[in-house]
C-alpha positions as CSV (number, residue, x, y, z in Angstrom):
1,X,20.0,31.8,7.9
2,X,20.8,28.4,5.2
3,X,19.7,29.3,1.8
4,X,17.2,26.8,1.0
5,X,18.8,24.8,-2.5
6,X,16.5,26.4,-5.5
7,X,15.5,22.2,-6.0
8,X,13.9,21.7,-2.8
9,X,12.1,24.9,-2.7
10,X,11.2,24.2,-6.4
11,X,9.7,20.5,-4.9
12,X,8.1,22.0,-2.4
13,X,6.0,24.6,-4.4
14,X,5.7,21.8,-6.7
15,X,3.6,20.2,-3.8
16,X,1.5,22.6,-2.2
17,X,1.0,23.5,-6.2
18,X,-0.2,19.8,-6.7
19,X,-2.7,19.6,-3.4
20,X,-4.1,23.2,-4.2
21,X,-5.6,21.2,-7.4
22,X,-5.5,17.6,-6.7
23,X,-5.9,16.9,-3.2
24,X,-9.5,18.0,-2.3
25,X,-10.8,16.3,-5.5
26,X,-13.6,13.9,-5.2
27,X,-12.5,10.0,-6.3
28,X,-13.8,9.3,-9.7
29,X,-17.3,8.4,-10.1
30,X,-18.3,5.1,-8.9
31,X,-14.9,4.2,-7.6
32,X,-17.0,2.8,-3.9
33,X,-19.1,0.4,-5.6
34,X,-18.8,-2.8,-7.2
35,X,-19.8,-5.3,-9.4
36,X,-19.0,-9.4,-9.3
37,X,-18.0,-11.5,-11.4
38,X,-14.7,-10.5,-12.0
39,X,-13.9,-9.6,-15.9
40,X,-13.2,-12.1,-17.8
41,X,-15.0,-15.2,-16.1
42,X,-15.4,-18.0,-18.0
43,X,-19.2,-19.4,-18.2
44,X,-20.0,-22.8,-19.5
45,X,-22.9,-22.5,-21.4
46,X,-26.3,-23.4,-19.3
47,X,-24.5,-21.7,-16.0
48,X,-26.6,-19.2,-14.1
49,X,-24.5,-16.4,-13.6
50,X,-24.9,-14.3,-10.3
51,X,-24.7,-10.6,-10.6
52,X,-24.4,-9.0,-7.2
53,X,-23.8,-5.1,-6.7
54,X,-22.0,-3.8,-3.8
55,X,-21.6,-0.1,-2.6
56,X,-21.3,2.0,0.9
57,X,-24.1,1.2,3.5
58,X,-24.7,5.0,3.6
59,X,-25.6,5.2,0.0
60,X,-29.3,3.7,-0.6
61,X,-29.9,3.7,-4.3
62,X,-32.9,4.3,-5.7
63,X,-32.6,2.0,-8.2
64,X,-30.7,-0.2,-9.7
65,X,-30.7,-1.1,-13.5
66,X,-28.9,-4.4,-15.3
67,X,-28.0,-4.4,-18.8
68,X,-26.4,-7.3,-20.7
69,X,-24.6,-5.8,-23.6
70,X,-27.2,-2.7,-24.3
71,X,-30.6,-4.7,-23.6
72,X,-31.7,-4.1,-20.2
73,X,-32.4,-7.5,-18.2
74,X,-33.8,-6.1,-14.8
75,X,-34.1,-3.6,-12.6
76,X,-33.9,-3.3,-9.0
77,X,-34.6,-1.0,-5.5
78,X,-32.6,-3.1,-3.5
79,X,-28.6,-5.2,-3.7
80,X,-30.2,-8.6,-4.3
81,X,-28.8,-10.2,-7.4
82,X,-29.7,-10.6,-10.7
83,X,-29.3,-14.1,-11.9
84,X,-28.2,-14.3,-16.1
85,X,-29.2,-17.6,-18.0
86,X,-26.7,-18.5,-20.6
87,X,-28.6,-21.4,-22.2
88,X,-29.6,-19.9,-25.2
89,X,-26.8,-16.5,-25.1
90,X,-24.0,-16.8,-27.8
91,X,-21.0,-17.3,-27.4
92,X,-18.4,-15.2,-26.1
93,X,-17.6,-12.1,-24.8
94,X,-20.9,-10.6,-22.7
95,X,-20.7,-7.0,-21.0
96,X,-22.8,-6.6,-18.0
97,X,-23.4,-3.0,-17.1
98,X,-24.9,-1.6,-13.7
99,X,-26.6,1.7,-13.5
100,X,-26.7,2.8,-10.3
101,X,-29.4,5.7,-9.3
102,X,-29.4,8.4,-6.9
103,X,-31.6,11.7,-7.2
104,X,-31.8,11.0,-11.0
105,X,-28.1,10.6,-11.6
106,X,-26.7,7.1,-12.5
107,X,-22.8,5.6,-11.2
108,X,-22.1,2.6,-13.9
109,X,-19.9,-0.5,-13.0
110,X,-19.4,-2.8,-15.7
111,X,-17.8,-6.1,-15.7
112,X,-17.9,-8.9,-18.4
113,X,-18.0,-12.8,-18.7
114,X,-16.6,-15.1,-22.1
115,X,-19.8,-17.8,-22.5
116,X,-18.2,-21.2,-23.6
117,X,-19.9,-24.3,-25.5
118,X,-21.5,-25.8,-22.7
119,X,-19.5,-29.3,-23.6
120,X,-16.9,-30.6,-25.3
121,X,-18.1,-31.0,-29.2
122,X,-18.9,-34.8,-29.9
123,X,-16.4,-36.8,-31.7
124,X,-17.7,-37.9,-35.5
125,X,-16.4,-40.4,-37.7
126,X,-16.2,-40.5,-41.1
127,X,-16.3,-43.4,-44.4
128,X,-15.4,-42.7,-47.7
129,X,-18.4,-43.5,-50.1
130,X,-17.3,-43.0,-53.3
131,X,-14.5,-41.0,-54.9
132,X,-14.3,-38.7,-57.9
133,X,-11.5,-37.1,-60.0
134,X,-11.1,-33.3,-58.6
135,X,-9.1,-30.7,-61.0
136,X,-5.6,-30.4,-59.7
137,X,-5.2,-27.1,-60.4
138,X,-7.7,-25.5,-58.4
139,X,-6.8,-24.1,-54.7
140,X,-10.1,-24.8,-53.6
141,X,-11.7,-21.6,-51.4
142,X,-15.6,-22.3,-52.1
143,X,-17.7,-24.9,-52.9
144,X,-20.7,-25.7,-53.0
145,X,-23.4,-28.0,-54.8
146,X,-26.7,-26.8,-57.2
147,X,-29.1,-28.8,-59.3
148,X,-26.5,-31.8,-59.9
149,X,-23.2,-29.6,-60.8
150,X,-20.5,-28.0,-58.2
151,X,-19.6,-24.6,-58.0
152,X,-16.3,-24.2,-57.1
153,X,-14.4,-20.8,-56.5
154,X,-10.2,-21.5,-57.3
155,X,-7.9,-18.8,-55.5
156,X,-4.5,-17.1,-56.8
157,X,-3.1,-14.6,-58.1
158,X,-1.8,-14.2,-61.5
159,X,0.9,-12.1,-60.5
160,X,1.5,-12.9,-57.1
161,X,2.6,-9.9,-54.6
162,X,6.0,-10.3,-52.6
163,X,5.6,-13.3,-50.2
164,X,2.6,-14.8,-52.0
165,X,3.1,-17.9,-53.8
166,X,-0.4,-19.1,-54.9
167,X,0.0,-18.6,-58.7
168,X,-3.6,-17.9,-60.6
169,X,-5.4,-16.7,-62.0
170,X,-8.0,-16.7,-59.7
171,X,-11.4,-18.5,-61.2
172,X,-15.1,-19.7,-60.7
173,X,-16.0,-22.3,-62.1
174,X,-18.6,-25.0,-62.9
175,X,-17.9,-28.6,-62.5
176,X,-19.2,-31.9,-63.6
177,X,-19.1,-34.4,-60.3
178,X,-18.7,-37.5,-62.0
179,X,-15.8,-36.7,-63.9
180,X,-14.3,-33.0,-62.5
181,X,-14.4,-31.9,-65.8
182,X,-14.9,-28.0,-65.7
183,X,-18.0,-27.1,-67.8
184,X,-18.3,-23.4,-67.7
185,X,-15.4,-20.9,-66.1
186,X,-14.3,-17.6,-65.5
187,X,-11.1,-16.0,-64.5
188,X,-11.2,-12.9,-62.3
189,X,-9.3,-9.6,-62.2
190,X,-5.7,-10.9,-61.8
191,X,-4.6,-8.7,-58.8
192,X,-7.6,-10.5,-56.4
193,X,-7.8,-13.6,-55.1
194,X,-11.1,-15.2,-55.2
195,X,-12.4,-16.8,-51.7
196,X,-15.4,-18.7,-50.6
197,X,-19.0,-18.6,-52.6
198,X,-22.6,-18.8,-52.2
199,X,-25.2,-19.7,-54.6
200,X,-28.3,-17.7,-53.9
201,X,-31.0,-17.3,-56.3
202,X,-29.9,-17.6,-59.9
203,X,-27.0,-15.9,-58.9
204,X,-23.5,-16.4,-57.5
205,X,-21.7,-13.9,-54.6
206,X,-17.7,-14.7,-54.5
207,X,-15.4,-13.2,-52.0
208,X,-12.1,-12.0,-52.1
209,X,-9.7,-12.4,-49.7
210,X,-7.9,-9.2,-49.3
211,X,-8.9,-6.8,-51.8
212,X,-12.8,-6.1,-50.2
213,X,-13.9,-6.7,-53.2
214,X,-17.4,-9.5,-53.9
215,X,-18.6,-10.1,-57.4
216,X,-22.5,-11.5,-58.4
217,X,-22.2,-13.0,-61.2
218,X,-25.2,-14.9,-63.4
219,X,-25.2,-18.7,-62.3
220,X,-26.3,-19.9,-65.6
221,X,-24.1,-17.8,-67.8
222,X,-21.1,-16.6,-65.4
223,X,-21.8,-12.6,-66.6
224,X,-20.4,-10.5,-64.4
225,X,-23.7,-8.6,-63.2
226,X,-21.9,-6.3,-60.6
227,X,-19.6,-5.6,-57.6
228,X,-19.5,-4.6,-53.9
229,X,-17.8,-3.6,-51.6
230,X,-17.5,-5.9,-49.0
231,X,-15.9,-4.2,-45.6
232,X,-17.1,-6.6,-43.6
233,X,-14.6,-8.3,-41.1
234,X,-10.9,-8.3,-41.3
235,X,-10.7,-10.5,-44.9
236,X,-13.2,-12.2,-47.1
237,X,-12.8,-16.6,-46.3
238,X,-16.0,-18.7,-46.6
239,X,-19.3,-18.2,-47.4
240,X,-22.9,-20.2,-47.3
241,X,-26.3,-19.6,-47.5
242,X,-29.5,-21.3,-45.3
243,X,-32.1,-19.9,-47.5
244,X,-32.6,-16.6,-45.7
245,X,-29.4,-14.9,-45.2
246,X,-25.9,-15.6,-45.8
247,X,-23.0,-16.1,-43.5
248,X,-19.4,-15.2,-44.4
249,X,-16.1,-15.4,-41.9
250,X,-13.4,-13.5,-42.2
251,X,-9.9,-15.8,-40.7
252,X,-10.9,-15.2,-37.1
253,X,-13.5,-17.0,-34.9
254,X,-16.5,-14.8,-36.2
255,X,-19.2,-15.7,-38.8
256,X,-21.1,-12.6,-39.8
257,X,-24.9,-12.4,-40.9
258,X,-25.4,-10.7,-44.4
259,X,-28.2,-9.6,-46.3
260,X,-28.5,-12.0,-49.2
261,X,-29.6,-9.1,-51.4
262,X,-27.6,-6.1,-50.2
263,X,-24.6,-8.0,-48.7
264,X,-24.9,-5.6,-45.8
265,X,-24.1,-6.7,-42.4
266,X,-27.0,-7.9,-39.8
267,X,-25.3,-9.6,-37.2
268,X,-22.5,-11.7,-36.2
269,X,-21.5,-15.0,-33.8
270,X,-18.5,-15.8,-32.6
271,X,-17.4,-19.6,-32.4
272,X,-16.0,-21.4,-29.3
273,X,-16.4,-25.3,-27.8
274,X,-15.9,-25.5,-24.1
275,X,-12.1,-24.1,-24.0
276,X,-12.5,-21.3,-25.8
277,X,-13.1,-19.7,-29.2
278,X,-11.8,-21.2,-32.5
279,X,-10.1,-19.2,-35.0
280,X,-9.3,-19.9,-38.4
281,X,-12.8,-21.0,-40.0
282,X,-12.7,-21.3,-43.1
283,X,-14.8,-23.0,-45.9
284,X,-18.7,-23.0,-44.8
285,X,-21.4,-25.2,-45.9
286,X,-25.1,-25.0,-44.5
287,X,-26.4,-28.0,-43.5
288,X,-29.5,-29.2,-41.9
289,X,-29.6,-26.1,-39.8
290,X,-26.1,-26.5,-38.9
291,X,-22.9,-25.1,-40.3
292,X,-19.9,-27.6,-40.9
293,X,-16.8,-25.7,-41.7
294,X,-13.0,-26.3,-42.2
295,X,-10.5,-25.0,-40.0
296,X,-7.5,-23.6,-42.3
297,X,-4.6,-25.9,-42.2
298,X,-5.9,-28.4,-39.8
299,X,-7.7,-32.1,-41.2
300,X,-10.4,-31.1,-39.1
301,X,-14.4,-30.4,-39.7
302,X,-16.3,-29.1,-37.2
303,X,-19.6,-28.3,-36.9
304,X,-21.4,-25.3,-35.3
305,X,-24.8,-24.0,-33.6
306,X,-25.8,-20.8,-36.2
307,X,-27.4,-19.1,-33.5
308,X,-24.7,-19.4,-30.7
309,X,-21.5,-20.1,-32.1
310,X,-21.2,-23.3,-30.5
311,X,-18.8,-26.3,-31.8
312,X,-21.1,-29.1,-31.5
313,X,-19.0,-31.9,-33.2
314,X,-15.9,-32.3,-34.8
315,X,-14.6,-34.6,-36.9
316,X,-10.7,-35.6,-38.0
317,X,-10.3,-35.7,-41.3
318,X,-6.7,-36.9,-41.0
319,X,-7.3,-40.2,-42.6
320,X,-9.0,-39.2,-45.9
321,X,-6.5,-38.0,-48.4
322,X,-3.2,-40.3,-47.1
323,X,-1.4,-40.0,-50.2
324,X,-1.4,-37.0,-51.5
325,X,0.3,-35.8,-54.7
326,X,3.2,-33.7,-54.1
327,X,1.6,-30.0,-54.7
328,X,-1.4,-30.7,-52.8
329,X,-2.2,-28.2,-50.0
330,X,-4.8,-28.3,-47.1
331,X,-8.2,-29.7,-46.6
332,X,-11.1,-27.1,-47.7
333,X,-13.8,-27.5,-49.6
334,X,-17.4,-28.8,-48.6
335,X,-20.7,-29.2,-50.5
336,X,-23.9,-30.6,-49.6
337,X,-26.1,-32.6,-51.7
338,X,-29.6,-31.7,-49.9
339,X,-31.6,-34.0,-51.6
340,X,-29.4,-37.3,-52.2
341,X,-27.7,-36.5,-48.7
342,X,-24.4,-36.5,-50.1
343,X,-21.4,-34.7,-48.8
344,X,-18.4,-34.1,-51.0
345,X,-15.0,-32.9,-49.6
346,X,-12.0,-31.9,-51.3
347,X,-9.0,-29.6,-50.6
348,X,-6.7,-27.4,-52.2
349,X,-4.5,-28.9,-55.4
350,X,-6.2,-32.3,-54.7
351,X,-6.8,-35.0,-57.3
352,X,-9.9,-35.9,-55.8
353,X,-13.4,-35.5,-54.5
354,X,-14.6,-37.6,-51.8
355,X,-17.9,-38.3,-50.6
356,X,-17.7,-38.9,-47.4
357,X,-20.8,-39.8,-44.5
358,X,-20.7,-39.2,-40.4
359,X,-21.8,-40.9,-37.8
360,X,-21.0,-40.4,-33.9
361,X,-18.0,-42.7,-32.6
């Protein structure tokens, strides 16, 4: 008799070894039925969406429950879709989970769909109304205008880390409009670098950028009154205020609620227009119920929808500062005067502040 060759024999019990455990197994849970859309389908904004379940014709369900992201939006006896409105869902990314019941024990299928601006944001114009000297020294993060002064947060670092090459200190400062002169300023720690601000209150909330670090100061008097730790979102960029809560974002497309007293998180939008989301928001200013913001190293302004995320307009700012001085860095820094409805923009190492009006093209 052949001698069977110690690696076959060593396949073979590797086999039988492999269908002794394996082969009689059930498939995984859920594996017969389906859910449509496909992952990852684009929705314009104002699209029904069809949800439609599928599973064998021998299995009858007794029910059938939809959720979109954890809040349940219907539940059925029967495969008959479930039609999602998007009109008034934020943007983004949007599970949708089905629970599928037998004898009291649920199969889940989830899919997803990424809700766009229903339309492409309107194009704005924009004329220069007047223009006023802006400190050349500051690298503009925040700004923002109180009861006839600006309050402008200056980024750097005294002594810059390897690769860094904003030079500080960072600063806060208060600043006369009709002449830039700074009136009242304070440098911070040297090893953070001060981001966007908020006035709330009779008090101011800066950012850092990296260092998860926010300072409250006094508004009238600039004493430090305390610090938090700010771990919301990957860095500390812009911030703004609409009376109730404030909203901060953090170099990506996401503005985050916080608590204006606590600085805790409550919620969170993420901002697209009808192609998909927009990263890089910067500087934040609250306006009319709207937020205009600056995208980081782009001459653009857009403006977004608080409660969805969506661009509604946009408006290129290419035109404004021509000729630049040498130093001078990106556009960033906006400020609303709510009662003389003026809007100031600046940038980073600019010689000027420009107020500036819109209008649709």
């Amino acid at each position: 008799m052949k001698r069977i060759p110690a690696l076959y024999l060593a396949a073979a019990l590797l086999i039988i070894f492999a269908c002794n455990f394996g082969c009689n197994e059930e498939k995984p849970k859920g594996q017969d039925i389906t859910i449509s859309p496909d992952a990852g389908t684009t929705v314009k904004a104002g699209t029904d969406v069809t949800v439609k379940v599928k599973y064998p014709a021998e299995m009858v369900p007794d029910s059938i429950v939809y959720l979109l992201e954890s809040t349940t939006i219907a539940s059925k006896k029967d495969a008959l879709p479930v039609i999602i409105k998007t009109d008034t869902i934020p943007m983004g990314p949007k599970a949708i989970t089905a629970k599928v019941y037998k004898q009291g024990v649920s199969q889940d299928v989830s899919t997803n769909i990424v809700v766009l601006a229903a339309k492409a944001p309107e194009q704005l114009t924009f004329k220069v109304e007047k223009v006023f000297p802006h400190d050349v020294e500051s690298y503009t993060e925040g700004l923002q205008y109180v009861d006839g002064y600006l309050y402008e947060s200056d980024g750097g670092y005294l002594d810059p880390p390897p690769n860094e090459s904003i030079v500080g200190p960072s600063s806060l400062r208060k600043v006369d409009v009709a002449t830039g002169k700074v009136l009242l300023s304070v440098q911070n720690d040297p090893k953070v670098f001060a981001e966007g601000l908020a006035v709330v209150g009779d008090k101011i909330i800066q950012l850092t950028w990296k260092e998860k670090i926010g300072y409250v100061y006094d508004k009238n008097t600039f004493k430090l009154l305390n610090t938090f730790n700010n771990n919301v979102g990957v860095e500390g960029w812009g911030m703004t205020l609409d009376g109730e809560k404030l909203y901060m974002d953090d170099s990506t497309n996401r503005i985050w609620f916080l608590d204006k007293e606590t600085y805790q998180q409550k919620g969170f939008i993420d901002v697209y227009d009808d192609k998909g989301p927009v990263d890089d928001i910067n500087e934040l200013e609250y306006v009319d119920g709207k937020i205009y913001a600056n995208v980081f190293q782009k001459d653009t302004i857009i403006v977004i929808d608080p409660k969805t995320g969506a661009v509604l307009q946009i408006a290129n700012m290419a035109g404004l500062y021509p000729k630049r001085n040498k130093e001078a860095d990106v556009l960033n820094g906006i400020a609303w005067d709510a009662k003389g409805k003026r809007m100031f923009i600046t940038g980073k190492f600019w010689d000027k502040l420009f107020q500036v009006s819109f209008s649709r093209k």
